[in-house]
C-alpha positions in Angstrom: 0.0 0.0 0.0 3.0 2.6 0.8 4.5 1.2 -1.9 1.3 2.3 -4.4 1.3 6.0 -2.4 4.7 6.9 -3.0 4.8 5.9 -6.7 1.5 8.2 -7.2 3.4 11.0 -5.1 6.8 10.5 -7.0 4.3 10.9 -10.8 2.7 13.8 -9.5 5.3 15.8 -7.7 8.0 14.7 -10.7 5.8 16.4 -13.0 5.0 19.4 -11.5 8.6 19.4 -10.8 9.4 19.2 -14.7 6.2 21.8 -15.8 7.4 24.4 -13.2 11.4 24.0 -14.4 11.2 24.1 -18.0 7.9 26.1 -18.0 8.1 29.6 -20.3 5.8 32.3 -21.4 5.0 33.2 -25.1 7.6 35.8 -24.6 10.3 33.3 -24.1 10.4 34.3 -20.1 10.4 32.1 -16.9 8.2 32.8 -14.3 9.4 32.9 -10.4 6.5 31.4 -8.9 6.4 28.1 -11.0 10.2 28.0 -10.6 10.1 27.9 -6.7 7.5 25.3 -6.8 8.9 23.5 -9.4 12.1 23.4 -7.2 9.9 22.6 -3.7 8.7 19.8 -6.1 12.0 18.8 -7.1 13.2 18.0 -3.5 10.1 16.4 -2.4 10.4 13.8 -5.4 14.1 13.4 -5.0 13.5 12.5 -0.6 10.9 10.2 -1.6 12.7 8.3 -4.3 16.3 8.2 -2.5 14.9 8.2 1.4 11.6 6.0 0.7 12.2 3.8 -2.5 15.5 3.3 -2.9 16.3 3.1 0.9 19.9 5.2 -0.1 20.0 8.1 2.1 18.3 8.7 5.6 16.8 12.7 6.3 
């Protein structure tokens, strides 16, 4: 059951992660608001996957 939870949380937070890094406007420019959550996101995933999953690295 964890198991099932933390791959739905690694999908969701790994793409909002990706949207919020490489998102840009029309005009080419990044905005600051998806680039702190896309970086919030970022270390989320990266604790789940490393600390939960993989059992690598304790926080």
């Amino acid at each position: 059951m964890e198991r099932g939870v933390n791959i739905i949380f690694l999908i969701l937070t790994g793409f909002i992660a990706y949207h919020g890094l490489t998102y840009r406007d029309k005009d080419g420019e990044r905005d600051f608001v998806r680039l702190l959550f896309g970086s919030i996101a970022l270390l989320f995933f990266l604790r789940v996957i490393f600390e939960d999953m993989l059992r690598i690295a304790v926080f």
